[in-house]
N, C-alpha and C positions, 0 to 999 in steps of 0.2 A: 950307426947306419940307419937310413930309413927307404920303405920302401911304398911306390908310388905306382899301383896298378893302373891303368888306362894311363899310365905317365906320358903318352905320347897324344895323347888327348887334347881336347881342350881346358877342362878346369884340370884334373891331373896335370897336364905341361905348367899351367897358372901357377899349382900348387907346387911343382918343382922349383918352380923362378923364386916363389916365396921363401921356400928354404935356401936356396942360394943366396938368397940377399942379405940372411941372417948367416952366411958365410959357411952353411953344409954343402958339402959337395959328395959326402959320400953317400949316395943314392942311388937306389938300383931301381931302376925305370921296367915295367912290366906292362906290355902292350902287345896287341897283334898287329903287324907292318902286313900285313896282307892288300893295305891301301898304303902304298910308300909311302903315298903324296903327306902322311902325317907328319912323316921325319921333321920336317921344316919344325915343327914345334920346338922341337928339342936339339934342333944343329946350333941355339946358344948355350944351351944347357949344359953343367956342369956337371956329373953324374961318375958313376964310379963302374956302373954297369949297366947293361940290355938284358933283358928275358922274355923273349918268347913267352905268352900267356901259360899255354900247355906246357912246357918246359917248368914254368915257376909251378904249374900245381902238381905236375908230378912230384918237383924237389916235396913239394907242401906232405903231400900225400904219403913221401917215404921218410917223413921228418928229418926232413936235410938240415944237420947241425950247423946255421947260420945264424939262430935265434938268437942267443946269447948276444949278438953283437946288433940286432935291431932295437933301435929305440921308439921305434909305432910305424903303422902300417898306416896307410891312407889308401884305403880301397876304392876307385872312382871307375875302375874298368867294368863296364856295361851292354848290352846294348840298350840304346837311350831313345828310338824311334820308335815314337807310340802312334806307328802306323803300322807297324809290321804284328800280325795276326800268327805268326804260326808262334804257338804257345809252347812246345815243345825248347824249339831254340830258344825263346826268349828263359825260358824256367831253368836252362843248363847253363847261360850265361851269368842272369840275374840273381837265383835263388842257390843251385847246388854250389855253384863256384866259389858265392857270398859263405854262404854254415862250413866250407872246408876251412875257407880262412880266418872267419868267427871263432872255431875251435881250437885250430894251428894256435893264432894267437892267445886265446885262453890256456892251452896246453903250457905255453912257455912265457907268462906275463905281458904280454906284447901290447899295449895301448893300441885299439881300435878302433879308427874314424871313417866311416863308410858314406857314402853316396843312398841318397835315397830321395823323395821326391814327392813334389806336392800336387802328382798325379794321384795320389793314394788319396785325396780327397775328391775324384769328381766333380761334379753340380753341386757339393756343397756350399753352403754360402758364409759357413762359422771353419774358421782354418785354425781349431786350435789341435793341439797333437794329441787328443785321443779317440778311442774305438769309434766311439760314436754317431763322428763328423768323417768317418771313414768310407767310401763308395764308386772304387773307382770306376773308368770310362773305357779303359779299354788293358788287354792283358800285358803293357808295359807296367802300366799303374797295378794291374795285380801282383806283379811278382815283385815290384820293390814293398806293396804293401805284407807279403806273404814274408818276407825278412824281416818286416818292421817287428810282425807278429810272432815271429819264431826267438830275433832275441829277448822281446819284453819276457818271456815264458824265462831266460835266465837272468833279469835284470839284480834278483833279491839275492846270486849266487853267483857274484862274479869272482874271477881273479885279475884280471887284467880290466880297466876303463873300456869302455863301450859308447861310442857316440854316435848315431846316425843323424844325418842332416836332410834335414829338407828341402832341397834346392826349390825355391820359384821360378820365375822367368831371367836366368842368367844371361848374362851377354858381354862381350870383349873380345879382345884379342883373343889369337889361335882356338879360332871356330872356322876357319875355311873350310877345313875338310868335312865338314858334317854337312855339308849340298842341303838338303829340305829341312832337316832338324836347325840349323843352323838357324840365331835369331831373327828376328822382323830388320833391325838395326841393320843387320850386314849384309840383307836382303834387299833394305832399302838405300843403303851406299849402294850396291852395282847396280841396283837398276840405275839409278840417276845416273853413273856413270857410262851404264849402255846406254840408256832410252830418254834421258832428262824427266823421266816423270817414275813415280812411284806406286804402286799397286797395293788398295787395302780391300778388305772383304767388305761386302756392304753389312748392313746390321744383320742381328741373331737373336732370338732367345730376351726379346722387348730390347733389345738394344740399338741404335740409332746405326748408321754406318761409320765404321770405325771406333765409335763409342763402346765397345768391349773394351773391359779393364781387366791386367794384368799389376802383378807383383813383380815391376823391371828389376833387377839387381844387376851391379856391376861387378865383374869379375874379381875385381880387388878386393872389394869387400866378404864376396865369397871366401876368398883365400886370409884372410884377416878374422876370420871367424875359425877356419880349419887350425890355423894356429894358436889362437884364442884355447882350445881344446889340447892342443897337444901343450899348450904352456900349462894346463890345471889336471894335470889326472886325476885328481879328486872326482873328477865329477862325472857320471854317463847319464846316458838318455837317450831319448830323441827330441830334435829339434828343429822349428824352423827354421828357414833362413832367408827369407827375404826383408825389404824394407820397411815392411810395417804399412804400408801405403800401397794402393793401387791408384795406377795411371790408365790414361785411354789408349788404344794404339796410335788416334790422331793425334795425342802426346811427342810420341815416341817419333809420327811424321815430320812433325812443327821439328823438332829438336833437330832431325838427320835435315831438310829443308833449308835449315836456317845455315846451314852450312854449302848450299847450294842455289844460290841466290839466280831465279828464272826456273827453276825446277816444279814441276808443275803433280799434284794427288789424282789419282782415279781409283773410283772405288769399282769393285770386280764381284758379282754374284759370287754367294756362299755357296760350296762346291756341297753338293747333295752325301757325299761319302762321307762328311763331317757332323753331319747332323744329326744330334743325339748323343756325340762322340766327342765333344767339343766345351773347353772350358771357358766359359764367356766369360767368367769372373773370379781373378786369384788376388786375394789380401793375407800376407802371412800376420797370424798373430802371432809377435816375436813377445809375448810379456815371457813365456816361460825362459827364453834365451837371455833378455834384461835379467828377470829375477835371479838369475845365477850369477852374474855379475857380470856383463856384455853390456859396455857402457859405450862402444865407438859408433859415432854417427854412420848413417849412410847412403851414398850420393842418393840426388833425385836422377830423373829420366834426363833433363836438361844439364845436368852435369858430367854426369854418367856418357851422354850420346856426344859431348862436346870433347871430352876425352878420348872416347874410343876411333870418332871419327879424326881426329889430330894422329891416331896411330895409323888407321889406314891409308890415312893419304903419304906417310913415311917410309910405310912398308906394303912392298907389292904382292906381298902373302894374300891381303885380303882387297887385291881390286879385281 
């Protein structure tokens, strides 16, 4: 059995399809439906069970004997909007919910792959995975980094694997439901679809307009790394996870364009509430995730954006 928090999500749902493909079905999916509209992730999904968030961490909480029969947890249930300021909610979602099931699974062997995020760098401009290059921008990027920092303090005393990932700027299929979080990509399909033209920010921070550069990753390759970890328990840490490369966002325009032939770019004044708060520039250095033996390529922004837009136009999930 494996179980897949924010399973109803977007990398979560990803990460469910991934194990299905390797022909698991018995997976017990852990989300809040409080936005139905999620469901759509998961009505292919193969899955064994539904849990209500609160539901699974009370089981968590009174050590409801299912452990034995879990083969790793994949913790991806968040909240991921690093807009939203009340630090309370984000700390109850992000931080206390993460240490119950950090420990659950330590308690009972459990291989633990968690969601974490290359907000916990900031303005930094060196993206490698320690303290140092640590700063982040706003308190979503606090409390994944407030995790990061709580399990390294048991990294020398485990019993069970321990992996946190660094998501960069992810993007694919089943991200509908995340409205403003939702990437530039899928942002930039519907407008062309509403409006035939596309809206980028002008420049920022010595940057040209649209010339901010991000660390694009494609969803598949996300999920090809989650399993990469749950194929080695040998091995924890933290890690990142992007391509190694930063692209422009007029990258990421040119790519979604080129699939929209008459579709016309406007760049839009940088909205005042971003500034200071805002990461112009993400490069994961993925040497540490190579040097463990993470050998699979991974797409650019032009392959990545050529695939994902062949899915949206198949399926009306994401028009």
């Amino acid at each position: 059995m494996f179980i897949v928090t924010g399973g109803a999500g977007f990398i979560g749902s990803n990460v469910v399809q991934g194990l299905n493909a390797r022909g698991e079905t018995d997976i017990i999916v852990v989300d809040d439906l409080t936005d139905g509209t999620k469901f759509q992730n998961i009505v292919d999904a193969r899955i064994s069970d539904y849990l209500d968030k609160q539901v699974f961490l009370d089981m968590v909480l009174d050590h409801v004997e299912f452990a034995q029969q879990v083969k790793g947890v994949f913790h991806l249930g968040a909240c991921s909007d690093t807009t939203e300021w009340n630090g309370q909610y984000m700390m109850e979602n992000n931080f206390e919910y993460s240490k119950y099931l950090f420990h659950y699974c330590q308690a009972h062997g459990i291989p633990f792959i968690y969601a974490s995020s290359a907000a916990t760098y900031g303005n930094n401009t060196v993206f490698v995975e320690d303290p140092a290059n640590e700063a982040p921008l706003n308190v979503y990027g606090y409390s994944k980094l407030l995790f990061d920092q709580y399990v390294r303090r048991y990294f020398q005393d485990l019993s069970a694997p321990v992996v946190g990932l660094r998501y960069f700027n992810v993007y694919g299929p089943r991200e509908q439901h995340k409205g403003k979080m939702a990437s530039v990509a899928f942002h930039f399909n519907r407008q062309l679809q509403e409006k035939g033209m596309l809206q980028l920010f002008e420049g920022c921070d010595g940057y040209g307009d649209g010339e901010q550069r991000r660390d694009f990753i494609y969803v598949d390759d996300v999920v090809a790394v989650n399993l990469f970890f749950l194929d080695n328990p040998s091995l924890s840490g933290i890690y990142n996870v992007g391509t190694g490369r930063s692209q422009t966002f007029n990258d990421m325009a040119r790519g979604v364009l080129q699939e929209y032939p008459g579709g016309r770019l406007e760049y839009i004044p940088f909205p005042d509430t971003l500034k200071g708060r805002y990461q112009s520039f993400t490069e994961a250095d993925i040497s540490a995730l190579r040097s463990i033996g993470y050998t699979a390529p991974f797409l650019s922004v032009e392959e990545g954006v050529s695939r994902y837009l062949k899915t949206l136009k198949k399926d009306k999930k994401g028009s």
